[in-house]
N, C-alpha and C positions, 0 to 999 in steps of 0.2 A: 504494500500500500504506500503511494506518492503523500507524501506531506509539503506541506510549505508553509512558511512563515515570514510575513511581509515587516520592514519596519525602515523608519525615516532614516536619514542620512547623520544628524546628529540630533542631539537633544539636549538645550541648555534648560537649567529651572535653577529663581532661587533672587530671592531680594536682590535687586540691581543689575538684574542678565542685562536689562537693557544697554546698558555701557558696554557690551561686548559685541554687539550691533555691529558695526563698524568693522570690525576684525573682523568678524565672520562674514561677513557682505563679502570683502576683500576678496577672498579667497575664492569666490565664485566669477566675480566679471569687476568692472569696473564704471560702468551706466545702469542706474537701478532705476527701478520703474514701480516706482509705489499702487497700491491700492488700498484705500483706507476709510473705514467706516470713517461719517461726518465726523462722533463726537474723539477719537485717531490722530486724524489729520488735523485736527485745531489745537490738542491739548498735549498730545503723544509724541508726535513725532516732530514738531518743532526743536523741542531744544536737544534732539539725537540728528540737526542737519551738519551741523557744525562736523563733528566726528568723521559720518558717514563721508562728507563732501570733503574731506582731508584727503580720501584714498579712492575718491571720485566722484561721476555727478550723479544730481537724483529731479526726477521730477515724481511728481506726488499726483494724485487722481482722486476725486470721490467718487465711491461703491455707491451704487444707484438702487439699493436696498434689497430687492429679490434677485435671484441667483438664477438669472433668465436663460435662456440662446441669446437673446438680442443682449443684454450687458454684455453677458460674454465676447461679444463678436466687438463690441465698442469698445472694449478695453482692449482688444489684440490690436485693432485697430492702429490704436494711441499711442500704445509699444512697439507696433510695428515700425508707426512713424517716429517714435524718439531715435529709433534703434536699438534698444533696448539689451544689456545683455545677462542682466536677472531680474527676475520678478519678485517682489517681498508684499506679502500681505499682515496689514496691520488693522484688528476689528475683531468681530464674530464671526461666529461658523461660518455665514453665507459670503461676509467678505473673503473667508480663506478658500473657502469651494470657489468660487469663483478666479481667485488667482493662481489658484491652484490648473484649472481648466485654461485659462490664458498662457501657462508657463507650459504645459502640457499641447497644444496646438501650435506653439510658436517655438517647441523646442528648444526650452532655456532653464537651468537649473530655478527654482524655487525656494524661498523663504517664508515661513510665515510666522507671525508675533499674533499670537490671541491677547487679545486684553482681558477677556472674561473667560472664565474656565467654564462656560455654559453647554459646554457638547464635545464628542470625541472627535472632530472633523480636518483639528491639527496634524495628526501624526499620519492621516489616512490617504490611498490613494483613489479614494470615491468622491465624486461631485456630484450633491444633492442638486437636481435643474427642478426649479417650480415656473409655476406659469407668472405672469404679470399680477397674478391677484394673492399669489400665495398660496396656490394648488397646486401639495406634489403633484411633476409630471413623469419624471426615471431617475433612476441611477445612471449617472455613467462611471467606469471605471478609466483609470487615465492609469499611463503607462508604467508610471515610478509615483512613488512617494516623494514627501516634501525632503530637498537636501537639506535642509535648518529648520530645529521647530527651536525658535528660542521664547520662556515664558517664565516674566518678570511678575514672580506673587507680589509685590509691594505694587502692582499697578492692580493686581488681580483681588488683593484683599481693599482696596478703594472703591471697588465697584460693586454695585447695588446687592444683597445678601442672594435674593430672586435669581440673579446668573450663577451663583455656584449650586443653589438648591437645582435649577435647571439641569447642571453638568451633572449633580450627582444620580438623578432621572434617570440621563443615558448613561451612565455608567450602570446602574440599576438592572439594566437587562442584560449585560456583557455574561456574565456566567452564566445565567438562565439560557440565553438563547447558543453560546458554545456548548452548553452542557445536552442544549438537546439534539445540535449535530452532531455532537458524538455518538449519541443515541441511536440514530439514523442516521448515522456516517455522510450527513448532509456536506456540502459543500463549501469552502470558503470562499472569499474575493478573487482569489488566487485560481479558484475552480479546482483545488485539491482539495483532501482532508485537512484537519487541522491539527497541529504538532502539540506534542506533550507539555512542551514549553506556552503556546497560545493557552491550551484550557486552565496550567497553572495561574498564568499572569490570571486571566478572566476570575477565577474563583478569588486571584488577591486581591481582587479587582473590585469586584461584591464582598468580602471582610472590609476591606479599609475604609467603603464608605459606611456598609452596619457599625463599624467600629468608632469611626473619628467623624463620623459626618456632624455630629448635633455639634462638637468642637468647634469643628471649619468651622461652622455658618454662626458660632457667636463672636470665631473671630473675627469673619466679616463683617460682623458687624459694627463688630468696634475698630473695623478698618487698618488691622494688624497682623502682623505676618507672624502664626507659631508654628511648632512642630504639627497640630495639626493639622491647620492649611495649609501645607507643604505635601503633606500627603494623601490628603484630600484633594488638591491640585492635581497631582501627578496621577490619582486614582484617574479621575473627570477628563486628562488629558493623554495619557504615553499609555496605565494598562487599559484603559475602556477603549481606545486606537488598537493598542495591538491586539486586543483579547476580540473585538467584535469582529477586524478585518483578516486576521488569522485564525480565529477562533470559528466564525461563520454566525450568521444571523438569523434569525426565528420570527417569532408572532409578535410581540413586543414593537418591532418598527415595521413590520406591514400592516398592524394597527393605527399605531402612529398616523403612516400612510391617509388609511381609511379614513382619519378623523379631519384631515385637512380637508374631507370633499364637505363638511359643516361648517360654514363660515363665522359659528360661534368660537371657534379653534383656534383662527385665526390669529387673535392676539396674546395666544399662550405660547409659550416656547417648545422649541422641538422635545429639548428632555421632559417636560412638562407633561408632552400628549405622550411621548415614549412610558416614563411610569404609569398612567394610566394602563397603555397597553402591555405593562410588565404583568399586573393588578390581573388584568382579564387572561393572559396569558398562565396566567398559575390555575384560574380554574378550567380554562379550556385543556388544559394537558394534567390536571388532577393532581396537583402536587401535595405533597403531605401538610398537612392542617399546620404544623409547627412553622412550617416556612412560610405560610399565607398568612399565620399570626406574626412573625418576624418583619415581613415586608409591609403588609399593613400599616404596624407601628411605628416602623420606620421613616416612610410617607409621611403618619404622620407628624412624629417628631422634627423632620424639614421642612413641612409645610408644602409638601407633594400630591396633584389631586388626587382623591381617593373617588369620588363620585362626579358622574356629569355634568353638576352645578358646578366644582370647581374647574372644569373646562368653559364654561360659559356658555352652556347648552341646556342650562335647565332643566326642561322635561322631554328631549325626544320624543318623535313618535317611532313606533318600530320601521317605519316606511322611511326616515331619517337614519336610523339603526341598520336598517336594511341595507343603503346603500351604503354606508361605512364598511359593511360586513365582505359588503360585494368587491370593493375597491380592496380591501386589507387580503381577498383570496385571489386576485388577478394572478393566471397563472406563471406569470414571472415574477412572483413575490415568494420574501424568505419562508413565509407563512409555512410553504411548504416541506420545510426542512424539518418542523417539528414530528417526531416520533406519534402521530396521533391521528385520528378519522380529522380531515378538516372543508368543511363545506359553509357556506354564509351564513346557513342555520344554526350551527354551531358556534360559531363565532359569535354572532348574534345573543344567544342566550348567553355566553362567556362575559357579552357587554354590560350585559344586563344585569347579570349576578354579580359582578366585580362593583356597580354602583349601589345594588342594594344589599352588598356586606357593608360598603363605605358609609353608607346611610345609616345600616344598624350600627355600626361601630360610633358614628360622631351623635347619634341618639344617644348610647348608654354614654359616653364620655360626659353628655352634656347632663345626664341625672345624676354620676357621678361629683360634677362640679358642683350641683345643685344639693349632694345632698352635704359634700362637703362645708359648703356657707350655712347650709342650715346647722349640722353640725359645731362649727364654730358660733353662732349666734347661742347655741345651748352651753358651750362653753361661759361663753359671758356671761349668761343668767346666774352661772354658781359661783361670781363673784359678789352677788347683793344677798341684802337680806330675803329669807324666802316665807312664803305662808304654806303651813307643811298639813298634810290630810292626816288624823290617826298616829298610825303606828309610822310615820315615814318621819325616818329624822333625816332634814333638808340641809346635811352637813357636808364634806369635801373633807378628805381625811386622806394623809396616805401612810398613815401607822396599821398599824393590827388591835386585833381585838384580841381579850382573854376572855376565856368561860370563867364563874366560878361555877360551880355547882350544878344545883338546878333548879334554884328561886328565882333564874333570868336577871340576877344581877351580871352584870359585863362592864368593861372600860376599855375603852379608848385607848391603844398604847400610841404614843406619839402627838397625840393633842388634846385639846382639850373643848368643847366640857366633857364631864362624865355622867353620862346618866344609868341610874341603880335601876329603873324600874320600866321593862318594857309596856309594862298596864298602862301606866301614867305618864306618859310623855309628851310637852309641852306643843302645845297647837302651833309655834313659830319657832323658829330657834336665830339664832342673831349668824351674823356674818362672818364665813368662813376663815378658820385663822389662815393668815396670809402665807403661812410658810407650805399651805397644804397645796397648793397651785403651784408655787413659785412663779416664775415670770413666764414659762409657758403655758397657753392656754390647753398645749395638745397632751400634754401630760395626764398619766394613767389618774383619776383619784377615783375616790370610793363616795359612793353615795351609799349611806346605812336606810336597808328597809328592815325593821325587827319585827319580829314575829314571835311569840311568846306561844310553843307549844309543847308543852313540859319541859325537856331538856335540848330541843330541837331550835337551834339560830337562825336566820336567815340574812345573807346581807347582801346587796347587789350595787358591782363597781362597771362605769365606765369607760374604755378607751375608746378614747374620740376618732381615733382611725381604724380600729374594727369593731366589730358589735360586743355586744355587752356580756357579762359571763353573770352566770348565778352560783354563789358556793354556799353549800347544805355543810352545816358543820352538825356532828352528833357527839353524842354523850357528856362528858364531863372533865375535868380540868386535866383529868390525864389520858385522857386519849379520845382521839377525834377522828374524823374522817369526812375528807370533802369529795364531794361530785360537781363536776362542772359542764356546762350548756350553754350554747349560744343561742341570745333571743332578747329581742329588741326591751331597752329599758325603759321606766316608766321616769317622768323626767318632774319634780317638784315647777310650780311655776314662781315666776319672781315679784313681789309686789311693786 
């Protein structure tokens, strides 16, 4: 069996790659021909002219935003007439697919600078081509990989948190979808199997973002460069590149696909609708319950959609669904490489279930959050004075009790008051000694319910983050015995 493994000419990362620009241009030509997303070419590459233009000239260009034929053709154009004798692309995915495609028809080595770690499109030798509106149209594969992917995390952690959450997306499907060419000995870019080394990177590929992703993205947000946007970067850019182009690709981006023919889609990012399509991917190929809770969570610890509303699709109709379905099974789609029965039908209902897990999922999260403030709000109550029913002493305690005997005399070890007599126990009792809380509200304490029957106690505590326990104590001062229950407590109110 032929294997292959595809990969860029070099790879720089790491706070301040940018200053090496210059060097590494060098080494390729001597007349550069930039291509540069707008907000690039205003902020980025100005003060890397100087450098660059030490060891030659450059003229600069704006990306015309979708990753057309017709841009395409206008940018070889522009290069044809500078003269051009490398091409560097500075922006997002669609600016480097597209320079990528220009250095590839005009036969010129290639550079590209991602500024946002929002997709694997860096390291890769495939150019996304959409239509003028933003509707995938193909894949094309171009002949070689990029000769320099150089990427400067200090410009990468500056920008919006939304582009690495996006990168981490497509990275998201990188093992999933190698893992199920291997399954079905499906095919890579390459048109071979894929190498031991591809499915490795792919699985380090999905660890680093389960592992460091909620890091990255608080690094980003505080617009600094650690350890783990560093590898989180490298995840989102070099293994989710090598792992999906060597490794082969699945359901997850002929999804994707799919979703661009709803112009609700539109203004979500490629890894955006890619996770999604991971989401449906796990239930169209049945994957173990553990990894569907793992990925799930994951989502939505990044802020990755989980349901159709976070696409901006609101409520479909299946006749909307439908054509998603139809589009993500076109028979030149990876779709096909998954180990599984796949038809529109199927995929269809995969759409469907993958939003209403997401649905049920941000449902209990959100009674979760609810029951937790209500929780906390009963915390509070047991810091005032309380008006108590009967036998409930409305006290906060986190000592223990002694038996004596079995007159139902008891005390208090650790606070105070003491009360002798479960019969006669005062209709109010005054406000918790202060040391019984301490300064958190979420702390274990006991709320005393007595019950006076013969030598049987009853008292019931408690913890405000799980449910409440009831402990039976028996007998007498020397020897006792508890059983314990979980079941919802009964809570004094506060005057």
């Amino acid at each position: 069996m032929l294997t292959a493994t595809l990969f860029p000419g070099r790879y720089v990362q790491g706070a301040g790659a940018l200053s090496r620009l210059g060097g590494e241009l060098a080494r390729l030509g001597t007349k550069h021909f930039f291509i540069c997303s707008p907000h690039p070419l205003e902020h980025v590459l100005p003060p890397l002219l100087p450098g660059i233009e030490s060891t030659g000239s450059v003229r600069a260009e704006r990306f015309g935003r979708e990753c057309t034929d017709v841009e395409i053709e206008r940018l070889l154009v522009l290069a044809k007439d500078y003269g051009a004798d490398t091409i560097t692309a500075i922006g997002g995915g669609k600016t480097l697919d597209a320079a990528k495609a220009v250095a590839a028809r005009s036969g010129l080595p290639v550079a590209v600078v991602p500024t946002i770690a929002s997709t694997d499109a860096p390291c890769s030798s495939v150019c996304i081509i959409y239509t003028a509106e933003g509707v995938f149209e193909r894949v094309d594969i171009l002949p070689k990989n990029p000769d320099l992917v150089l990427v400067d995390t200090a410009v990468i952690a500056k920008a919006p948190p939304r582009f690495l959450a996006s990168g981490m997306g497509d990275a998201l499907a990188t093992w999933f979808e190698a893992d199920s060419c291997r399954i079905s000995r499906g095919r890579n870019i390459a048109g071979e199997s894929g190498s031991m080394t591809a499915h490795a990177l792919s699985r380090l590929c999905y660890e680093t973002v389960r592992d460091w992703g909620q890091a990255a993205l608080t690094a980003c947000s505080a617009g600094v460069v650690t350890p783990a946007l560093e590898r989180v970067v490298e995840a989102n850019t070099l293994l989710s590149g090598l792992g999906f182009e060597s490794g082969g690709l699945g359901a997850a981006h002929s999804i994707h696909n799919g979703l661009t023919a709803l112009a609700g889609s539109h203004s979500y990012y490629h890894g955006e609708k890619v996770a999604f399509g991971v989401l449906a991917s796990l239930v169209l190929t049945d994957r173990p319950l553990n990894i569907v809770d793992e990925v799930y969570a994951l989502c939505a610890r990044i802020g990755l959609p989980t349901t159709f509303a976070d696409l901006g699709l609101g409520e479909p109709t299946d006749a909307e669904l439908l054509l998603v379905a139809e589009k993500s099974c076109a028979p030149e789609e990876s779709i096909h490489n998954e180990p599984v029965e796949i038809s529109p039908a199927l995929v269809l209902a995969a759409l469907k279930a993958a939003d209403a897990e997401g649905r049920r999922r941000k449902l209990c999260d959100g009674e979760l959050k609810g029951r937790a403030q209500k929780t906390k709000g009963l915390a509070d109550q047991l810091r005032g004075p309380f008006v108590c029913q009967k036998l409930y002493i409305c006290i906060a305690v986190t000592g223990a009790y002694t038996v004596s005997g079995s007159t139902g005399q008891k005390a208090w070890q650790g606070c105070q008051p003491t009360f002798t007599d479960a019969q006669t126990l005062p209709v109010s009792a005054s406000t918790p000694p202060a040391h019984s809380l301490g300064s958190d509200p979420y702390q274990s304490a006991l709320v005393g319910r007595w019950e006076a029957h013969h030598d049987t106690y009853t008292y019931r505590y408690q913890n405000f983050c799980m449910c409440s326990r009831v402990g039976v104590h028996r007998g007498t001062t020397d020897s006792r015995h508890q059983e314990s229950v979980c079941q919802r407590s009964e809570w004094p109110r506060k005057v």
